[in-house]
C-alpha positions in Angstrom: 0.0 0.0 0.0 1.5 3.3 -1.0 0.4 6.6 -0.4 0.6 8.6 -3.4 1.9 12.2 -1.1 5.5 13.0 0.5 4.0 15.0 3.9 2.7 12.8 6.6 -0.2 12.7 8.7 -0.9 12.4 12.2 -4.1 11.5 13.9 -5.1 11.7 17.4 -7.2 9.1 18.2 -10.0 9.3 21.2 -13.3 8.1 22.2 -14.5 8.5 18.3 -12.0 7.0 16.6 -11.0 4.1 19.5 -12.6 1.0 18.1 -10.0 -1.5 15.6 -12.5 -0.9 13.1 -12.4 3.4 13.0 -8.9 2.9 12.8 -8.4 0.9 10.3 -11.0 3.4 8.4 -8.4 6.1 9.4 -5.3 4.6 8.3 -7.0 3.7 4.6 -8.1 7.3 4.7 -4.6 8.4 5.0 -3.6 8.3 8.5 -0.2 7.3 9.1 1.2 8.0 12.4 -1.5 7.6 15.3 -1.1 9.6 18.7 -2.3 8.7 21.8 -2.9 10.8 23.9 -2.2 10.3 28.1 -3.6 13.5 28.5 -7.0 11.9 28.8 -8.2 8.2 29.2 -6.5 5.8 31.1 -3.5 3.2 30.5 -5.6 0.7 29.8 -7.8 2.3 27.3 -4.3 3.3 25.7 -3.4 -0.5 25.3 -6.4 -1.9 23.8 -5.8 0.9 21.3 -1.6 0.0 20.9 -3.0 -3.4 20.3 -5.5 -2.9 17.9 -3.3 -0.8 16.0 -0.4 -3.6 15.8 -3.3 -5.6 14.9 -4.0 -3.4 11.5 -0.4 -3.3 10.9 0.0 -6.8 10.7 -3.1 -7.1 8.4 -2.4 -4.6 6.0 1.2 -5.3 5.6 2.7 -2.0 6.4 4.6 -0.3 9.3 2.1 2.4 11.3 4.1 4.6 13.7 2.3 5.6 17.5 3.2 8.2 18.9 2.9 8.4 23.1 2.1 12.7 24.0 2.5 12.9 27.7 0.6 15.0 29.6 3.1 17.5 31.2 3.0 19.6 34.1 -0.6 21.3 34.1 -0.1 24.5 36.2 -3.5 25.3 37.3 -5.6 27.7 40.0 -7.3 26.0 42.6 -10.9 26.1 43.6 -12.7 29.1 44.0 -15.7 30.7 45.9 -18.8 29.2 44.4 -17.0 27.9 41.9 -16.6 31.3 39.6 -15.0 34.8 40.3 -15.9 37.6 37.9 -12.8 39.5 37.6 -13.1 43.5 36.4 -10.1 44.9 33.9 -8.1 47.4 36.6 -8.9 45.7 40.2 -6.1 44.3 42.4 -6.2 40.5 42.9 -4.3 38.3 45.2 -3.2 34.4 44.6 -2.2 32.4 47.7 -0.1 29.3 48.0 -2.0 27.8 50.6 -5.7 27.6 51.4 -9.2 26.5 49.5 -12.4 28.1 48.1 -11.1 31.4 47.7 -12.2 34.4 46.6 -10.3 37.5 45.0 -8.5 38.7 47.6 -7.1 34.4 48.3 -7.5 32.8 44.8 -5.4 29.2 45.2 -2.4 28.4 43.2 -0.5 25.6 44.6 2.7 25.9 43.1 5.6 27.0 44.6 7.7 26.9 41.9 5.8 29.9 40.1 5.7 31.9 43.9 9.8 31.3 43.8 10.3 32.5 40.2 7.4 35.2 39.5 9.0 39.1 39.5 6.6 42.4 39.2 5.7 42.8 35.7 5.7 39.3 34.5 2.1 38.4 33.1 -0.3 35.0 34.4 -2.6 34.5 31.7 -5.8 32.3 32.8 -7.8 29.9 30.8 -5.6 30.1 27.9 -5.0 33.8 27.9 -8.8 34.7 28.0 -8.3 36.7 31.5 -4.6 38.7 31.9 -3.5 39.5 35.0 0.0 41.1 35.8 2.2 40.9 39.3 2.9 44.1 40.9 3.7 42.6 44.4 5.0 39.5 45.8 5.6 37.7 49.6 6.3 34.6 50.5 3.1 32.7 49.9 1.0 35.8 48.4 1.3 37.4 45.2 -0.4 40.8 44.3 -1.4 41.1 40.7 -3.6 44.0 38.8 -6.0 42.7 36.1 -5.4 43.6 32.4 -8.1 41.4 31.2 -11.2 40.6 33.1 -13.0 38.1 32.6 -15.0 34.4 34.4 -12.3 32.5 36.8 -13.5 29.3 37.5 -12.2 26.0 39.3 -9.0 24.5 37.9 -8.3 26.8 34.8 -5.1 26.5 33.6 -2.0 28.8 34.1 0.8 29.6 31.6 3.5 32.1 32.4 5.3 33.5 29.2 7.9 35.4 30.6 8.6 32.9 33.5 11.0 29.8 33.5 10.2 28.3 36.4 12.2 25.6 38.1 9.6 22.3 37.1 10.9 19.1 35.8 8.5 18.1 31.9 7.8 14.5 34.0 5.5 14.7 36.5 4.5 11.6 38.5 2.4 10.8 36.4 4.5 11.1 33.2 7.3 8.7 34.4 4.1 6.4 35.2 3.1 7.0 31.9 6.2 6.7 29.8 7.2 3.2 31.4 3.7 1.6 30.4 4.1 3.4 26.8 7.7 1.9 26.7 6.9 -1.7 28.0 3.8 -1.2 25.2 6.3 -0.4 22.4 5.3 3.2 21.3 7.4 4.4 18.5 7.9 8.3 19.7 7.3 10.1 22.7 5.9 13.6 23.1 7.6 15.4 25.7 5.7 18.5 26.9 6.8 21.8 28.8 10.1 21.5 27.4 11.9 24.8 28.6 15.6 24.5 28.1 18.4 21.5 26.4 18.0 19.6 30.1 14.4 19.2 30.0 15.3 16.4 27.1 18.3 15.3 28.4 16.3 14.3 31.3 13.9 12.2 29.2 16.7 10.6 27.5 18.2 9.2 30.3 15.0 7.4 30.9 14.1 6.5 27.7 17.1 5.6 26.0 17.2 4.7 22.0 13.6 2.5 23.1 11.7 5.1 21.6 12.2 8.5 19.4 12.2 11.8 21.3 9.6 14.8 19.8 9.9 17.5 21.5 7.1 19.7 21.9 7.5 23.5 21.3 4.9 25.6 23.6 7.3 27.6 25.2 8.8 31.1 24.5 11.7 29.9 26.9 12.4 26.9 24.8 12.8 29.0 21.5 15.5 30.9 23.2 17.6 27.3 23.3 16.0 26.3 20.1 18.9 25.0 18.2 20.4 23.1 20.8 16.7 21.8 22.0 16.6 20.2 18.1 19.8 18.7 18.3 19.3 16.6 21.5 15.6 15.7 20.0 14.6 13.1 17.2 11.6 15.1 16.1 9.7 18.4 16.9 6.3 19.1 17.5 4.9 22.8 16.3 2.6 22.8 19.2 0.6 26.2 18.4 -2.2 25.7 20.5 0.0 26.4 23.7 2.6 28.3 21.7 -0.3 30.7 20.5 -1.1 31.3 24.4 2.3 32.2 25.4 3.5 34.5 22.7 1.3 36.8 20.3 -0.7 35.4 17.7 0.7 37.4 15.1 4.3 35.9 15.6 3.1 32.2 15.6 3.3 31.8 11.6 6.7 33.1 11.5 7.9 30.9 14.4 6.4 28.1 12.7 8.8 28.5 9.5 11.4 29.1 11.9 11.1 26.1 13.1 10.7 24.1 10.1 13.4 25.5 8.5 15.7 24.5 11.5 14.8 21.1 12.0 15.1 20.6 7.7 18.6 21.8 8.5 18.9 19.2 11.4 17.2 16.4 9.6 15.1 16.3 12.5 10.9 15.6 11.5 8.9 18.1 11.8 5.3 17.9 12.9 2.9 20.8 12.5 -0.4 20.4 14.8 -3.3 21.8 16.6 -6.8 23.7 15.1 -5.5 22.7 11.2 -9.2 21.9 10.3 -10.4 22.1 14.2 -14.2 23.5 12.3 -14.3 19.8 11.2 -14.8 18.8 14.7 -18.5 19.6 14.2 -18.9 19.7 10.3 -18.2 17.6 7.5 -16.0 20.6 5.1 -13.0 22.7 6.9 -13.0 26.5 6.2 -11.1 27.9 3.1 -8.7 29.6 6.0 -8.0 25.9 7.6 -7.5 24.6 3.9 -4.9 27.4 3.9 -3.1 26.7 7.2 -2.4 23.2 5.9 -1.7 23.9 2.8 0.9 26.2 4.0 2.5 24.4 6.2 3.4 21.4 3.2 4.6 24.8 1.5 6.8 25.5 3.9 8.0 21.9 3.8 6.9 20.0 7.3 7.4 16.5 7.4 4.1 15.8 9.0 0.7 17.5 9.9 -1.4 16.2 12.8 -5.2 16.2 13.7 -6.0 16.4 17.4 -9.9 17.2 18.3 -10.9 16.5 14.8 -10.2 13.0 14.7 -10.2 12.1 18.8 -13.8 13.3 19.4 -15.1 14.9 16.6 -17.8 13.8 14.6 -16.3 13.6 11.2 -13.1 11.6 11.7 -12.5 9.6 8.7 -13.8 13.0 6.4 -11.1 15.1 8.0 -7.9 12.5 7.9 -9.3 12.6 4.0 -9.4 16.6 4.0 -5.9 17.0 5.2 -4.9 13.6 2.6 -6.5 16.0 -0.6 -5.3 18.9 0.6 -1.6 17.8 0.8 -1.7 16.0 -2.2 -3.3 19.2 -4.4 -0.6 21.3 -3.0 2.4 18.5 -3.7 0.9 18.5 -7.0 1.0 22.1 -8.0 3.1 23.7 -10.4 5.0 25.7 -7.9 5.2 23.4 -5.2 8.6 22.4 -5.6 10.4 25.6 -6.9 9.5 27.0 -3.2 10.5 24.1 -1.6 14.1 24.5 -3.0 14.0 27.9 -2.4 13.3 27.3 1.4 15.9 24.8 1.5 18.7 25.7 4.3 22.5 25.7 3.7 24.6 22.6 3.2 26.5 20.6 6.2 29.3 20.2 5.1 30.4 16.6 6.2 30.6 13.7 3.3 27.1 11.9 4.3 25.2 15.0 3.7 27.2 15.2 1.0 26.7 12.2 -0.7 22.6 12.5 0.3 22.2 15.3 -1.3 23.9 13.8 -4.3 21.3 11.1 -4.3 18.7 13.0 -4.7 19.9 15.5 -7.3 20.8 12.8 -9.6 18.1 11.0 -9.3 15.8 13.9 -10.0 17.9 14.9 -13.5 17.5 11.4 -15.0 14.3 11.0 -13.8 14.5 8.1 -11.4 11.3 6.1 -10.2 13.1 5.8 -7.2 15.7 6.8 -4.4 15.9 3.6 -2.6 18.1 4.1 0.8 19.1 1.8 2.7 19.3 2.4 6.7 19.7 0.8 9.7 18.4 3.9 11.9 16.5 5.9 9.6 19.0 8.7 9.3 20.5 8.0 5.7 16.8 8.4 4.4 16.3 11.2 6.7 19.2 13.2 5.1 17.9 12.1 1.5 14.3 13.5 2.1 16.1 16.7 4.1 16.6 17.7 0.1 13.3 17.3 -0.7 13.8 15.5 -4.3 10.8 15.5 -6.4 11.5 11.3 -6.0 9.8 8.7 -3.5 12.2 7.9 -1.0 12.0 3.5 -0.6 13.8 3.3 3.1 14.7 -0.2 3.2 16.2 -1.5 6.3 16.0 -4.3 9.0 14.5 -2.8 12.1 11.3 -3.2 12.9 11.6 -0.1 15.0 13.3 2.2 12.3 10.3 1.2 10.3 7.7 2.3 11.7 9.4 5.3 12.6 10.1 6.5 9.4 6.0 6.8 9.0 6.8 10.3 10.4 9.6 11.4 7.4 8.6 13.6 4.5 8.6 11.1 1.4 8.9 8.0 3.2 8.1 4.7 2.4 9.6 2.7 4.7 10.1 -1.5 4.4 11.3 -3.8 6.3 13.6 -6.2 5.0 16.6 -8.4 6.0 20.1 -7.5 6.0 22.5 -7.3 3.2 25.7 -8.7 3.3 26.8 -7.9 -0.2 27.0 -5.2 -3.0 25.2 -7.8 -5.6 22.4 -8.0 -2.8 21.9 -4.6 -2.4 21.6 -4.4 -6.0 19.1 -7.4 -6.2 16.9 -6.6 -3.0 16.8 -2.6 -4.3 15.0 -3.7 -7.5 13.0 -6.0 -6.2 11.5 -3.9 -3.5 11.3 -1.3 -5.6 9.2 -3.4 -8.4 7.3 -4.9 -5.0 5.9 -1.6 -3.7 4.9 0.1 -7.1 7.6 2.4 -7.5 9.3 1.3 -10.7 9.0 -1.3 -13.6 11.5 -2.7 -15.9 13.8 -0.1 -17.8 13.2 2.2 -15.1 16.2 3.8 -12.9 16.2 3.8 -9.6 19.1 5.4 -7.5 20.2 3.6 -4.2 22.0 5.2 -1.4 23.9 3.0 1.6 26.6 2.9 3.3 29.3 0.6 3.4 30.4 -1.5 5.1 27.0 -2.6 5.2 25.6 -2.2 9.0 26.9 0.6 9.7 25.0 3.2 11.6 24.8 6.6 9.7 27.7 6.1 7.4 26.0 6.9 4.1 28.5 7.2 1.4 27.8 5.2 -1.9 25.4 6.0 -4.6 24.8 3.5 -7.2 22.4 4.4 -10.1 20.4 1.3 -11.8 18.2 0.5 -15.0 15.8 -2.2 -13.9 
């Protein structure tokens, strides 16, 4: 089965989209990289749904990457008097570390973290940003804050703090809870939220390992500060607007987003675009010409995957919007220009020989027309720095682990295969044409252009090109 696109899709799946059957409705719509979300539901629920997913793959043949997104830290107030204060733009307002059932002059926060790093003049924004308040005082356990924008404050709204870093560790309790069940499960990435600074994902590694790729989740202002270095220690990133349009102003998400695209192209990292794409599709069948946009734009701007979250976990037009977000990509991948602004968003060259010969591969095999860049890779890195050029070629990642695999379900122009090793130049010839024949990417007389390294096994080495005629 091959999809007939280079961007990937992501889809969230929930109480509407739980049952083996809905999902293997998704995954022939177009889905090809399903999040689970431990935000809500329980483990359980979580491994009925791994299951029945390892289920489809094994009946339809092809690797299907899940992705585990941890919850995070959720900073939020506490209860409050009758459940709902009414707060006036210009009053004075007091939040207290201790205490219940407050009221404005003792509204509960219980987080001593934020009490420890808070100044005067920093901003707390309440129910994602829809009332504003801003510090003017602070004690020990009490902090004074004037309202900038009023509005309802009810029980357990969240907190974000844009201007703070505060002292909190991305793995909660729960989290590490969390992450050892998705691990002993077998999820193929893991979304690590609240990511502030380079140690939040060094901390993750340590308990993860090489068991599962890191995606790191950008929502915070203080993580684009460390940006570059927060993409090197990561396998993937996660454009996560929804929290990332809280914290910073609206009008400088779109450019952030390119920024970010553009750096983790140059990293060869994947890059995952999510949150509201079609989020009207939650409650009708057809997006709006501005969500059409927002997707389109971000396969423009060359992301390796875009991701459905409310539309597909409890909306009530699943399948319709995984096949939205399918047409959509493939209409813009098709277009005249499509390509001519991909290469001219393409970042600078590293200069080391297995970029080198990568980018080789795909610039010969787009001027004599290949069928197909077949690459072989044992950790998903030599395709990874192929599709990092873009090439207006399928990519046929062929490679041994089961794990690399379904991984590369997240990389721009993709197909990934599992296959046994090869021991042999001849073989690597041999098994390149076959597969490549196999999965519907070339017939006889057609040239396909393989990229490996050698000695064969050899993690990231990629430094051979061979070009053949079928």
């Amino acid at each position: 089965m091959r999809r007939h696109r280079y961007a990937k899709i992501v889809a969230t799946v929930g109480p509407a989209t739980s049952t083996p059957e809905m999902l293997k409705s998704l995954f022939l719509a177009g889905v090809d990289t399903f999040r689970l979300n431990f935000s809500h539901g329980v483990q359980a629920d979580h491994a009925r749904v791994h299951a029945a997913i390892r289920a489809l793959e094994a009946e339809v043949g092809r690797p299907i990457g899940i992705l585990q997104d941890l919850q995070g830290p959720k900073i939020r107030v506490g209860t409050v008097r009758d459940g709902r204060l009414d707060l006036t733009t210009g009053e004075r307002v007091r939040f207290v570390l201790e205490g219940s059932e407050g009221g404005k002059d003792a509204i509960p926060l219980h987080h001593p973290e934020i009490f420890a790093a808070v100044v005067p003049g920093q901003d707390l924004l309440i129910d994602d940003g829809r009332v504003r308040v801003r510090v003017v005082g602070i004690k020990a356990a009490m902090i004074e804050a004037e309202v900038i924008t009023g509005g309802a404050v009810s029980n357990r709204k969240g907190v974000n703090l844009p201007g703070t870093l505060l002292d909190l560790s991305p793995l909660t309790e729960k989290d590490r809870a969390d992450l050892a069940f998705g691990l002993e499960l077998g999820v193929d990435w893991i979304a690590l939220s609240f990511v502030q600074k380079p140690s939040d994902v060094l901390e993750a590694r340590t308990l993860i390992g090489d068991r599962a790729g890191i995606m790191t989740k950008v929502e915070k202002p203080q993580a684009l500060e460390r940006i570059e270095d927060i993409i090197r220690l990561s396998d993937a990133v996660m454009v996560a607007r929804g929290d990332l349009g809280v914290e910073i102003p609206h009008e400088d998400v779109p450019a952030r987003q390119k920024e970010l695209i553009r750096a983790c192209r140059l990293a060869v990292k994947p890059v995952v675009v999510a949150t509201q794409m079609l989020d009207s599709m939650v409650n009708a069948p057809a997006p709006t010409r501005a969500e059409a946009s927002d997707v389109a734009t971000a396969i423009y701007d060359g992301a390796d995957a875009v991701m459905l979250s409310a539309e597909s976990a409890t909306g009530r037009y699943p399948i319709e919007a995984v096949a939205m977000m399918d047409r959509i990509i493939r209409s813009v991948e098709g277009h005249k220009l499509y390509h001519s602004i991909i290469a001219a968003l393409e970042p600078g060259e590293e200069e080391t020989p297995p970029h080198a010969v990568a980018t080789a591969t795909a610039t010969l095999a787009e001027a004599v027309h290949a069928s197909a860049i077949v690459a072989y890779t044992e950790s998903g890195t030599t395709a990874a720095r192929v599709a990092r050029k873009r090439p207006a070629v399928p990519i046929l990642a062929l490679t041994p682990n089961i794990d690399t695999s379904r991984r590369l379900s997240l990389l721009w122009g993709a197909h990934s295969v599992r296959t046994d090793d090869v021991d042999s130049y001849e073989e690597m010839t041999t098994k390149a044409c076959h597969h490549a024949q196999e999965e519907g990417f070339a017939k006889p007389n057609d040239i396909v252009v393989v990229a490996a390294g050698i000695p064969f096994h050899t993690t990231g080495n990629t430094n051979n090109i061979r070009l053949i005629q079928i």
